[in-house]
C-alpha positions as CSV (number, residue, x, y, z in Angstrom):
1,X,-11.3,42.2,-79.3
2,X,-14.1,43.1,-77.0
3,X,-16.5,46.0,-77.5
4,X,-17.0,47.7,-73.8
5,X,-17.4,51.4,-73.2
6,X,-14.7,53.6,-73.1
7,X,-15.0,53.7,-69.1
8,X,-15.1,50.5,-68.6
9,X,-11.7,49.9,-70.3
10,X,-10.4,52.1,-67.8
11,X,-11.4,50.6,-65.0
12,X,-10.2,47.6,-66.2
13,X,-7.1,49.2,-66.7
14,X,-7.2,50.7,-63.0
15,X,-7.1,47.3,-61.5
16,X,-4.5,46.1,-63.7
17,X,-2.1,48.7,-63.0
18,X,-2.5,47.6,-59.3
19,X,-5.4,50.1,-57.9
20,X,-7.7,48.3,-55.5
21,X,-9.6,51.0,-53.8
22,X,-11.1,54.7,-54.3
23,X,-12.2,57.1,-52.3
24,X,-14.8,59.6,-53.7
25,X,-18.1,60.9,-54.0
26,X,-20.4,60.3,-56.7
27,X,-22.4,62.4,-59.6
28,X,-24.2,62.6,-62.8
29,X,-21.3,63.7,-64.3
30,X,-19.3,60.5,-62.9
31,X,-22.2,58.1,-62.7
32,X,-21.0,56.3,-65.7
33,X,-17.7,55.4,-64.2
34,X,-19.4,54.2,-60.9
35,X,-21.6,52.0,-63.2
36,X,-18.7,50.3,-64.2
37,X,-16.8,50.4,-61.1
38,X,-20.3,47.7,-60.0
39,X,-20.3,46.2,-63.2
40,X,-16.5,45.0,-63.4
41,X,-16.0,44.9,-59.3
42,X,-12.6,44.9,-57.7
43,X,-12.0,47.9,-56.6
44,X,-13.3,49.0,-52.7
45,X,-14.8,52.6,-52.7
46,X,-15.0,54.7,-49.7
47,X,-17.4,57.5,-49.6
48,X,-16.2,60.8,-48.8
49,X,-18.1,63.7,-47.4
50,X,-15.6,66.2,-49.2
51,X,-14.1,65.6,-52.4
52,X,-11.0,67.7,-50.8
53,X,-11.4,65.3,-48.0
54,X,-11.1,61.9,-50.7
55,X,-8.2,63.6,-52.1
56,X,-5.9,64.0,-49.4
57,X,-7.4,60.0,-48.3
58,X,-5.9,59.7,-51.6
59,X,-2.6,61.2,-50.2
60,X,-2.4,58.9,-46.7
61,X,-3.1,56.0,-48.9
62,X,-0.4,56.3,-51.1
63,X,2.1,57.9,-48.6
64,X,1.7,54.3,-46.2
65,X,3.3,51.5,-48.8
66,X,5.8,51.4,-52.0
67,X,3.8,51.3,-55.1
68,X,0.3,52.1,-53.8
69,X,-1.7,55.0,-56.2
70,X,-4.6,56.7,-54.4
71,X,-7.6,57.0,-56.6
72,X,-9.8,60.0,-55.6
73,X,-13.6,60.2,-57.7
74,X,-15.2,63.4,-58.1
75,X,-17.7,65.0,-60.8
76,X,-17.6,67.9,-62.7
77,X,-17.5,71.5,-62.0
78,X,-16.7,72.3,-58.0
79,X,-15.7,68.2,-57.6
80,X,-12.1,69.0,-59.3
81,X,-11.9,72.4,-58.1
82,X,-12.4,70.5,-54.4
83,X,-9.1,68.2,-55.5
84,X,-7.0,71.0,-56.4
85,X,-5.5,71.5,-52.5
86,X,-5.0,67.9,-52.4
87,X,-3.1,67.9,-56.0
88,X,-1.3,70.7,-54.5
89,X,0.1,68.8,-51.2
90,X,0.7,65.4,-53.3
91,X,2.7,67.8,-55.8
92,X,4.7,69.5,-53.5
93,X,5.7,66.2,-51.4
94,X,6.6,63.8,-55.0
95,X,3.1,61.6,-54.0
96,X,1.4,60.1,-56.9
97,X,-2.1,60.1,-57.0
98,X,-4.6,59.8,-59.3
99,X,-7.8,61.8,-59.5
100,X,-10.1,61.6,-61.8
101,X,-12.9,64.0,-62.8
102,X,-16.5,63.8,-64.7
103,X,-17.0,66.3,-67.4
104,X,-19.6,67.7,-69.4
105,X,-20.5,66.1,-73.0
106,X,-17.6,67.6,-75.4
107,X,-19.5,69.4,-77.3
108,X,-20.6,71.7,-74.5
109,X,-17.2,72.2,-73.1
110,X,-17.3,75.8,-74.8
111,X,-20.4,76.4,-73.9
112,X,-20.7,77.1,-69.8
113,X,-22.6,74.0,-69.3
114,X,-23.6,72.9,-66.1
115,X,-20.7,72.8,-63.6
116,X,-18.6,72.8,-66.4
117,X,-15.0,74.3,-65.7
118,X,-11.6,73.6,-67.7
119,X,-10.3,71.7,-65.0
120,X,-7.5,70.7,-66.5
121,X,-6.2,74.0,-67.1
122,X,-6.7,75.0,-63.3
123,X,-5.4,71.9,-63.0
124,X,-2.3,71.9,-64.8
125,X,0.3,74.0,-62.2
126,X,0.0,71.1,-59.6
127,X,0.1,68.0,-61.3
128,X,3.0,66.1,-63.6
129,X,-0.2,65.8,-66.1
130,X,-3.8,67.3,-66.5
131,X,-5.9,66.0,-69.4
132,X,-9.4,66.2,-70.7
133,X,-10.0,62.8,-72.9
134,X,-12.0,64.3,-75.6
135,X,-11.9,61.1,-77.9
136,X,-13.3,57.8,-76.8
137,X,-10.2,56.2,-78.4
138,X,-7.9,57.6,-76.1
139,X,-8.9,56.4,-72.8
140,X,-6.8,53.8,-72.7
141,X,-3.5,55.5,-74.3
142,X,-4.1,58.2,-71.6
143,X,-4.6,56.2,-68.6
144,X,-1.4,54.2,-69.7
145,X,0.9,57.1,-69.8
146,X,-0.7,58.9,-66.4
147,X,0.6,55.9,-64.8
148,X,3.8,56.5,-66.4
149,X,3.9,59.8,-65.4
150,X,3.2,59.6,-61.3
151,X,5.8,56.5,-61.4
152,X,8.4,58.3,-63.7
153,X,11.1,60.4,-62.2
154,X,10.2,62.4,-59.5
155,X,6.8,61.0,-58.7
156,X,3.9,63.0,-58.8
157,X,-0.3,63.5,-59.4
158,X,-2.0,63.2,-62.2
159,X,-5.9,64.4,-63.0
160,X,-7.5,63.0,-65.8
161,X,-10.9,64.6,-66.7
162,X,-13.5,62.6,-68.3
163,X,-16.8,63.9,-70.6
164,X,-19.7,61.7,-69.9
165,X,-20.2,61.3,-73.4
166,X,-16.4,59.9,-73.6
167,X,-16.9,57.7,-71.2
168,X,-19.9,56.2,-72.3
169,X,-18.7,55.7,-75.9
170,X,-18.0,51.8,-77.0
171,X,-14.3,51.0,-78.1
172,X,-13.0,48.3,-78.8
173,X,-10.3,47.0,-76.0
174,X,-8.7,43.7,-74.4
175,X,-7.3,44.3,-71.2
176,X,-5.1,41.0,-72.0
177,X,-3.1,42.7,-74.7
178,X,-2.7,45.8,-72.2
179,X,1.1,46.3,-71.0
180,X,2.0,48.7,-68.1
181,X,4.3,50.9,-69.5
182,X,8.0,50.6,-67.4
183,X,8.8,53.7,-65.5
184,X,11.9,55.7,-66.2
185,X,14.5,57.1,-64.0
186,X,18.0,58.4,-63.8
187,X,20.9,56.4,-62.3
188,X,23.8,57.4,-60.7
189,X,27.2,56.1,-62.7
190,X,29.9,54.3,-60.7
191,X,32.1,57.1,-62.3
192,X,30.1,59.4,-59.9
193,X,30.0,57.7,-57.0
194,X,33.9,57.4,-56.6
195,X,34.1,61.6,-56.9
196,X,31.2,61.9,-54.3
197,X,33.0,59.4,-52.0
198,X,36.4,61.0,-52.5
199,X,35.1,64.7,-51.4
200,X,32.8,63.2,-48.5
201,X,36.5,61.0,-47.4
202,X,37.9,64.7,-47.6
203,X,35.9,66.4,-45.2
204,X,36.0,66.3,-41.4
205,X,32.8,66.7,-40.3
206,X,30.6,65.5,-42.9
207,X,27.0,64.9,-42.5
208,X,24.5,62.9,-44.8
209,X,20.7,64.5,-45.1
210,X,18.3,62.2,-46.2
211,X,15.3,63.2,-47.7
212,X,12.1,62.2,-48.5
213,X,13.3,60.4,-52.1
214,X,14.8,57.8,-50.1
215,X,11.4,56.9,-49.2
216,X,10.0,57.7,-52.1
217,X,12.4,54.6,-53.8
218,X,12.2,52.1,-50.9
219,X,15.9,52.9,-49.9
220,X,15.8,53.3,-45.9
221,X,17.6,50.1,-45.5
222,X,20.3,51.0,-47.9
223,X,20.8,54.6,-46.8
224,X,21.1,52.7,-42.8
225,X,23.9,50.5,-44.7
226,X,25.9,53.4,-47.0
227,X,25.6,55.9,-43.5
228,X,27.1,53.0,-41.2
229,X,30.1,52.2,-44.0
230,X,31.0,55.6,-44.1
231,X,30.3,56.3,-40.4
232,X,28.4,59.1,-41.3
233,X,26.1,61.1,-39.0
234,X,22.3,61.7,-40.4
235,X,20.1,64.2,-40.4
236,X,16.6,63.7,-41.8
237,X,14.4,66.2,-43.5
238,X,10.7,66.5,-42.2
239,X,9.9,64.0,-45.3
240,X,12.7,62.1,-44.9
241,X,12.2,61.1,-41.1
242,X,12.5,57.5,-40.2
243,X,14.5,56.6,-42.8
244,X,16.5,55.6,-39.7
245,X,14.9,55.0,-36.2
246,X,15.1,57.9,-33.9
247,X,17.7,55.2,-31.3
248,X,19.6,54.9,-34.2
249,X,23.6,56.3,-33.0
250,X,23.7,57.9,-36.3
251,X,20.6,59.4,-36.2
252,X,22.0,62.9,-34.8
253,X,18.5,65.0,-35.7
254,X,16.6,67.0,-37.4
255,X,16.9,70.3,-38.3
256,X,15.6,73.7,-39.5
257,X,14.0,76.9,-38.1
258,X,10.4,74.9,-37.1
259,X,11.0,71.4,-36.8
260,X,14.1,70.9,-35.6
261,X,16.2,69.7,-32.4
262,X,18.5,71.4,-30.5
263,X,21.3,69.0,-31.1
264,X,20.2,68.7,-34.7
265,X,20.8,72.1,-35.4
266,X,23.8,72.3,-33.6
267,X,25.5,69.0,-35.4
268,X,24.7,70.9,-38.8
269,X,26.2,74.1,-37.9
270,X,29.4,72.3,-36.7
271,X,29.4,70.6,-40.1
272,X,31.7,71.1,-42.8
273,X,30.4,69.0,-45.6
274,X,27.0,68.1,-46.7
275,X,26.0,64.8,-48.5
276,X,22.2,65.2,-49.9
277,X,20.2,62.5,-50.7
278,X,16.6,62.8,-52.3
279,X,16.1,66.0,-51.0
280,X,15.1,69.8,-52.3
281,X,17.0,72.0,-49.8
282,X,13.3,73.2,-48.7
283,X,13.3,76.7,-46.9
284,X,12.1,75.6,-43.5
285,X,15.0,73.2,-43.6
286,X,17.8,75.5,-44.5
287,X,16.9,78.9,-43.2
288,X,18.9,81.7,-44.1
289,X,21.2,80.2,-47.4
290,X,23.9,82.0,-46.1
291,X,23.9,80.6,-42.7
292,X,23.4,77.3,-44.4
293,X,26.0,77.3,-46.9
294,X,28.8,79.1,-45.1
295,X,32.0,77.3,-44.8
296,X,30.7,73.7,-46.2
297,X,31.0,72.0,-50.1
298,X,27.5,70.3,-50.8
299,X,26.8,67.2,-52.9
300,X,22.9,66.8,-53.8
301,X,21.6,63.9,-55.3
302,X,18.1,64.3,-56.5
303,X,15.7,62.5,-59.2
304,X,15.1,65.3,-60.9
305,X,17.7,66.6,-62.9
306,X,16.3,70.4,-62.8
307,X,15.9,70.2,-58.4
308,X,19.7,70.2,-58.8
309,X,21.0,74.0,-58.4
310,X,17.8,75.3,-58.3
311,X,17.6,76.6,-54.2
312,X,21.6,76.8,-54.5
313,X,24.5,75.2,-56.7
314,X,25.9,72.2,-55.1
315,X,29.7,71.1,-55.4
316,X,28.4,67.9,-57.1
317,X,25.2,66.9,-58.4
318,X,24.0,64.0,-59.4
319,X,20.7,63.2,-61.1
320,X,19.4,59.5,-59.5
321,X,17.1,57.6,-58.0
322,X,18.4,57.3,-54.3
323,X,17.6,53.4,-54.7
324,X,20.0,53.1,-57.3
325,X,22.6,55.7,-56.1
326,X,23.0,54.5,-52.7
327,X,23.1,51.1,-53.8
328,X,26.2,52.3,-56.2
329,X,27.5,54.8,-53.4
330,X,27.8,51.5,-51.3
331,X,29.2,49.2,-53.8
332,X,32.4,52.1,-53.8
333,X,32.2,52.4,-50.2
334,X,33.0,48.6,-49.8
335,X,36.0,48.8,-52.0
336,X,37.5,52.0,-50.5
337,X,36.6,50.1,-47.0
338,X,38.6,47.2,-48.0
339,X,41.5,48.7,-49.0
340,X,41.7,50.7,-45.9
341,X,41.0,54.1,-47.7
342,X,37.4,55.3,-45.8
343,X,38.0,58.1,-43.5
344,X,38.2,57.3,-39.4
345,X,35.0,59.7,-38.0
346,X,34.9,58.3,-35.0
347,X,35.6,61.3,-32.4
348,X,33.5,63.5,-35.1
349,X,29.8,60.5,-34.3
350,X,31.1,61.3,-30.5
351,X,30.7,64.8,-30.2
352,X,27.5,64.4,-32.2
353,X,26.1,61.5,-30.2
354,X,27.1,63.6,-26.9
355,X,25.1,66.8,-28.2
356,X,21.9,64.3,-29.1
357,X,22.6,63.0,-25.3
358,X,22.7,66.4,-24.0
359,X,20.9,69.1,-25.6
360,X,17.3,68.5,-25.0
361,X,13.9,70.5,-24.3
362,X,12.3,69.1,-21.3
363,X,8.6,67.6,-22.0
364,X,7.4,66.5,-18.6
365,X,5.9,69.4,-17.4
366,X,3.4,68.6,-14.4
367,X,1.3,72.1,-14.0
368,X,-1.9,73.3,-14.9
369,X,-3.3,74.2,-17.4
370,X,-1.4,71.2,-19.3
371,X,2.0,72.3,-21.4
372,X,1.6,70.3,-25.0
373,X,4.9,69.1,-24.5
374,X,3.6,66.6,-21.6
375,X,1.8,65.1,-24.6
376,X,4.3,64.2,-26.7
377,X,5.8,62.5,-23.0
378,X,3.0,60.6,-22.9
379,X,3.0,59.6,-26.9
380,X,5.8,58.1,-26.4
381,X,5.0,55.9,-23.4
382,X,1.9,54.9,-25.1
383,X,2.9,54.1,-28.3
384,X,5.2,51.5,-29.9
385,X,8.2,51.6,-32.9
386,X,5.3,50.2,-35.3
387,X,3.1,53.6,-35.1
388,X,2.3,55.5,-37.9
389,X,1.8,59.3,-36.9
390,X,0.0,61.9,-39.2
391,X,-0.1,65.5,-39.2
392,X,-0.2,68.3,-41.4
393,X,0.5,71.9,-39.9
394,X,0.4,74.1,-36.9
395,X,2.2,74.0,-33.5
396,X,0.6,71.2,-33.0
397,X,2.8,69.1,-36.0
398,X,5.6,71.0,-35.2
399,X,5.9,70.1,-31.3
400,X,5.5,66.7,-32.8
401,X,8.2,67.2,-34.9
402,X,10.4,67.9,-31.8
403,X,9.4,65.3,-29.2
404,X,8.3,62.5,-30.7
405,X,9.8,59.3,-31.3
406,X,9.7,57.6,-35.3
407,X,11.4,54.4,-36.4
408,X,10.8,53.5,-40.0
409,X,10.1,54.8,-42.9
410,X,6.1,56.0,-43.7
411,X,5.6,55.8,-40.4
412,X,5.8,60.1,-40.2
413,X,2.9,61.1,-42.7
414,X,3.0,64.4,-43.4
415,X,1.8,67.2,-45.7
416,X,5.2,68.6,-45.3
417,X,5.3,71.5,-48.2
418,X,2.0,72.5,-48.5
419,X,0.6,71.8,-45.1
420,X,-3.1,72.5,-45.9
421,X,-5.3,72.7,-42.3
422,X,-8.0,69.8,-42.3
423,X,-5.3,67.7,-44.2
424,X,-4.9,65.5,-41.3
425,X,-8.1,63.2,-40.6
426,X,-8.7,62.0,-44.0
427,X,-5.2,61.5,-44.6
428,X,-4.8,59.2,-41.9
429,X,-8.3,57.5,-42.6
430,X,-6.3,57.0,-46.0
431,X,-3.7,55.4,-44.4
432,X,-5.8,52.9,-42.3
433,X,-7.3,52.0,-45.3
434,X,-4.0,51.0,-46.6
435,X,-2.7,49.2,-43.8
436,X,-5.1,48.3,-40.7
437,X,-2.6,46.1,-39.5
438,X,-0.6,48.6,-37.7
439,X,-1.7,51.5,-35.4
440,X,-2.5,55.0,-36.5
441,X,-2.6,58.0,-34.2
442,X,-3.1,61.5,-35.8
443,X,-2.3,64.8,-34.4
444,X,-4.2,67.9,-34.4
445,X,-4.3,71.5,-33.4
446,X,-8.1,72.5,-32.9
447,X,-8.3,74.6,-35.9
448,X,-7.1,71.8,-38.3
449,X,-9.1,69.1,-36.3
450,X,-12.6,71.6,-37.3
451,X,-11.4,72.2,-41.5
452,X,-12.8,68.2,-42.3
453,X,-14.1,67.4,-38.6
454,X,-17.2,65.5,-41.4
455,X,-14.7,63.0,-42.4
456,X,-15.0,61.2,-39.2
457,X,-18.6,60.1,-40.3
458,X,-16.2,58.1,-42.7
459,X,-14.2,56.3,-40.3
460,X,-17.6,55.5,-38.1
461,X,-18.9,54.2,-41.3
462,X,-16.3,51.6,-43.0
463,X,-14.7,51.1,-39.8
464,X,-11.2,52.6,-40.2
465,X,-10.2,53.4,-36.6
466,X,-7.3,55.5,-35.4
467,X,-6.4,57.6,-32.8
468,X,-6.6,61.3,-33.0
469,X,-5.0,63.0,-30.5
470,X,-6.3,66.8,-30.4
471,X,-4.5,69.4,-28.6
472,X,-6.9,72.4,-27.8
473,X,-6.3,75.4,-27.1
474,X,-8.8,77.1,-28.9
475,X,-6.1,79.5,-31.3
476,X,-4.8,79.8,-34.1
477,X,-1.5,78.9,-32.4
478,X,1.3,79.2,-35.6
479,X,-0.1,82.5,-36.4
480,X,-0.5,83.9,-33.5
481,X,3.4,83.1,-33.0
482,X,4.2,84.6,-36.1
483,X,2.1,87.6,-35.5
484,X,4.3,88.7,-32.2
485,X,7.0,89.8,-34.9
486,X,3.8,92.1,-35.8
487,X,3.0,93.2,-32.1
488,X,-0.5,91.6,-32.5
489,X,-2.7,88.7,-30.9
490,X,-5.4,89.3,-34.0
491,X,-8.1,87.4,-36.1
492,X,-6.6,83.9,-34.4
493,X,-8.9,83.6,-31.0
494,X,-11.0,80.5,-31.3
495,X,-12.4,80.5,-27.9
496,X,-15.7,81.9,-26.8
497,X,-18.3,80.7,-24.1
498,X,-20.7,78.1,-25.5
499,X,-23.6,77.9,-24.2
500,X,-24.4,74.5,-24.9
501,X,-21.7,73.9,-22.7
502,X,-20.8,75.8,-20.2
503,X,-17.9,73.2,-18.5
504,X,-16.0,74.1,-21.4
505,X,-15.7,77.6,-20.4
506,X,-14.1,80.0,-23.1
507,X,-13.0,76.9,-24.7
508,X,-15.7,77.3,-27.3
509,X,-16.7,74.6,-29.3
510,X,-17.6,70.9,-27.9
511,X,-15.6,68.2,-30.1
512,X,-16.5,65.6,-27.5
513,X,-20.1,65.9,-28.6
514,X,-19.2,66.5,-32.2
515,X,-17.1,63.4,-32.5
516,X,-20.2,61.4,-30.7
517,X,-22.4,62.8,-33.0
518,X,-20.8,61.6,-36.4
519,X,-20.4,57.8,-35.1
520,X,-17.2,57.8,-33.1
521,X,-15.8,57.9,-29.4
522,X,-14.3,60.9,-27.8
523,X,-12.4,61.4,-24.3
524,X,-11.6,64.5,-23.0
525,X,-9.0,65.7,-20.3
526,X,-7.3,68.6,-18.6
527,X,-5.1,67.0,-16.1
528,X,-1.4,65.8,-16.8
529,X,-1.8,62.5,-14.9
530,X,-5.1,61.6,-17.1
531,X,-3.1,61.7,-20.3
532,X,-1.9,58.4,-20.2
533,X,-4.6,56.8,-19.0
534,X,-6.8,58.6,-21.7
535,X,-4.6,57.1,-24.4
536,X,-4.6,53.7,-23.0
537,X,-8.8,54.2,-22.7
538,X,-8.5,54.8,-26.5
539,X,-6.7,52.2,-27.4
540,X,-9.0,49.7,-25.6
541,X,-11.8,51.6,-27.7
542,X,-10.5,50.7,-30.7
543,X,-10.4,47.0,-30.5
544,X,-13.9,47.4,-29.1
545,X,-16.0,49.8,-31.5
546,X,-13.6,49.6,-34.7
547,X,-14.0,53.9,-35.1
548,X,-11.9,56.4,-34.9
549,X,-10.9,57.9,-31.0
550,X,-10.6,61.3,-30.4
551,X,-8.5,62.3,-27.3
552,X,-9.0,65.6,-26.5
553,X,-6.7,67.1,-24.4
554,X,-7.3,71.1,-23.2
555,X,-4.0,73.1,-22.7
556,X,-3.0,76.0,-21.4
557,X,-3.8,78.9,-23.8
558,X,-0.7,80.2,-25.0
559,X,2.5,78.1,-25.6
560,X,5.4,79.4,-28.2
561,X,7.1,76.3,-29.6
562,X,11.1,76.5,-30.6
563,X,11.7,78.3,-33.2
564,X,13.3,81.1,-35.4
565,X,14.2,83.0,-38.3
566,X,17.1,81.2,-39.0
567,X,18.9,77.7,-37.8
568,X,21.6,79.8,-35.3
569,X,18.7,81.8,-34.2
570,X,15.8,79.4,-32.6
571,X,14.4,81.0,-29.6
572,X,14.0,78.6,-26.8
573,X,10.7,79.5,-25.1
574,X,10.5,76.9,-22.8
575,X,12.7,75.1,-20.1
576,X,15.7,72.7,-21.7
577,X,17.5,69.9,-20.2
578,X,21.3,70.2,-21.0
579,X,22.7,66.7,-18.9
């Protein structure tokens, strides 16, 4: 056996449980680990400027490929109190990610040391597992079940906090005799997929909602094959989208009070059956339960055996994996198929293809000031199937939600649950780090852009370009929506006159020169027709200077995006297109 300190066995143990890169910021609480982070080698580091910032880069970097952990590196004190927004969005959205903490020596835990806080209490709410290692001996044991823990079940974060003492005590340890421990889940039984295939072959206008577990167990390509046996029309949850491509004839929407399309809505509420699939019934999907529920028999399938009946009791639940229940719902499908007992839906995917046909919000407004939705027109000319968007929150994401086009899975990155503002450009430098090989385009409201605008210094600096497309109109545009229920326009004006630049008018602060200033290339516009072009410019830029872009385009000031109190009852702001 080899004597090493305590920290350097978990690094070693980092890299063989397949975690190649970190993001994080250094300090003297944490030093130790960084020693043997250059010491053993392996594993890239990108420096943050925000600890919440390496957290949700964390996030993107996990969210972009099956199996990848994000690693996020803090030190004591405010360092973990930073991560807890990011544990918070990877809890809420089943993301595992790892962050881990420095600590004051163990003897001073009790004793209000410097930036010493029990982070693992504080900790505790939004993770699957929150420990302080107070015994050298331990490291490895506790670093081998935190990797259990994110891959067991419903996936998750885990924090681990670290005393510098710990770390630095010797063990003894050979990463050759360390086993990754096997992940557990539930499976569906074949016993259980007959009964849900008999009540979905019982109903007459069924629809399957596939949520963000199928991506979560790498099952897009079996939920495409179980929804085309059953001829089945889809509708995907905000975290479930691009489990099937957007063209796809069973694609019939999405749905819900905010992101939503008309003909997605409308599908559901003609429904009569419902056929969950990794999702959690999540109250911006459902609305009202009543609306929701009335007049259809539900089946939820769900990892977790305790997200079954806990929004509302389903007909039939079933605790699974989706991998492993769609491959079992197929297998029954096949047999009932060749035996000539699978339900015709045919006129039932007509209407619902006619209503996607039909029932859309028009998006190529030409006027001035620009409409956001001529954005989202342009998005779509400019940018091909293998695009990864990101977003977080605001009218901004939820416009993108409506109009633009996804076709495969982890290729819509969002903080869906939590949607924490400033979430959005570390995320998707996260995700560029995980994947440079395909395209990454970001999209902010101004407010969100300004929460982490620091972390751009990070793309300029280790080269992770993207595109982030910022729509300005210098509000606080969701709340301001919300607040007309209120009768007020208060607290949510962004806009002033700056006097650094006076071409901007009241549109207050200059990104363009901000973005310049931390290392990367901006473009502003204000006319429809210079959209395109604008994106095109970008895209040129990123081949040439390897940094982020930011396309800032100024709208008009005021624009309510679709949406209501409940699925029957979305308000319609703006012009439609019924063909």
């Amino acid at each position: 056996m080899a004597r090493m300190r305590a920290i350097e066995a978990a690094v070693l143990i980092l890299k063989k449980e397949g975690v190649d890169t970190a993001f994080g910021v250094p300090g003297a609480a944490i030093n130790p680990m960084y020693a043997a982070l250059k010491k053993i080698g392996g594993i890239d580091h990108v420096l943050a400027r925000h600890v919440e910032g390496a957290s949700h880069m964390a996030e993107g970097y996990t969210r972009t490929a099956p199996g990848n952990i994000g690693l996020c590196i803090g030190t004591s004190g405010p360092a973990g109190t930073d991560m807890i927004t990011g544990l918070y969005s990877a809890s809420a959205d089943s993301i595992p990610i790892l962050c881990i903490t420095g600590q004051a020596p163990v003897a001073k835990l009790h004793k209000e040391d410097f930036q010493a806080v029990d982070i693992e209490a504080i900790a505790k709410p939004v993770t699957k597992m929150a420990v302080t290692i107070r015994e050298a001996g331990q490291m490895p044991g506790t670093f081998q079940k935190a990797f259990y823990e994110m891959r067991s079940g419903r996936p998750g974060p885990v924090l681990l906090d670290l005393p510098i003492d710990v770390q630095m005590t010797e063990i003894e340890f050979d990463i050759d005799l360390y086993e990754p421990m096997t992940p557990s889940k539930t499976s569906a039984t074949k016993d259980q997929a007959k009964k849900a295939l008999e009540m979905l072959n019982q109903a007459d206008k069924p629809v399957l909602v596939a949520g963000g577990g199928i991506i979560n167990a790498d099952a897009s390509e079996l939920l495409r094959e179980f929804a085309e046996l059953v001829n089945v029309p889809v509708i995907q949850t905000l975290r479930g989208w691009g489990t099937l491509s957007d063209e796809h004839p069973l694609m019939t929407g999405r749905m819900g009070c905010q992101a939503n399309h008309r003909y997605g809505n409308a599908t559901y509420l003609e429904s009569d059956f419902v056929f969950g699939i990794g999702n959690r019934w999540a109250n911006r999907h459902t609305g009202d339960l009543n609306t929701y529920t009335e007049g259809r028999k539900f089946i939820h399938v769900d990892i977790e055996p305790t997200q079954i009946g806990r929004v509302f009791s389903p007909d039939l639940g079933i605790a699974s994996d989706a991998h492993d229940a769609l491959s079992v719902f197929i297998e029954v499908a096949r047999e009932m198929k060749a035996t000539g007992d699978l339900k015709d839906r045919s006129e039932w995917v007509a209407s619902c293809a006619e209503r996607k046909r039909t029932m859309l919000r028009r998006e190529d407004f030409d006027c001035i000031p620009v409409k956001p939705q001529r954005i989202y027109h342009e998005m779509n000319k400019a940018f091909g199937p293998d695009t990864r968007y990101v977003s977080t929150i605001g009218l901004a994401q939820i416009a993108a939600n409506q109009f633009l086009h996804v076709h495969q899975p982890r290729h819509w990155i969002n903080a869906c649950q939590a949607g924490p503002l400033g979430w959005t450009m570390p995320a998707a430098l996260g995700v560029v780090k995980a994947d440079p090989s395909k395209p990454v385009v970001a999209i902010s409201g101004d407010y969100d852009f300004q929460f982490l605008i620091e972390e751009l210094a990070v793309g300029a600096q280790f080269k992770l370009p993207y595109i982030h497309v910022l729509i300005n109109n210098a509000y606080l545009g969701l709340i301001r929506q919300a607040q007309r229920a209120f009768d007020i326009d208060y607290c949510v004006q962004l806009s002033f006159e700056n006097q650094n630049a006076p071409e901007l008018k009241e549109y207050g602060v200059d990104h363009k020169r901000v973005v310049e200033g931390l290392g990367c290339k901006a473009i502003r516009v204000d006319q429809p027709q210079d959209i395109g072009p604008a994106l095109e410019q970008a895209k040129e830029w990123l081949q040439k200077y390897k940094v982020p872009v930011v396309v800032e385009v100024l709208t008009e000031r005021v624009t309510n995006i679709a949406m209501g109190p409940d699925i029957d009852k979305v308000m319609e702001f703006e012009e439609t297109v019924d063909l």
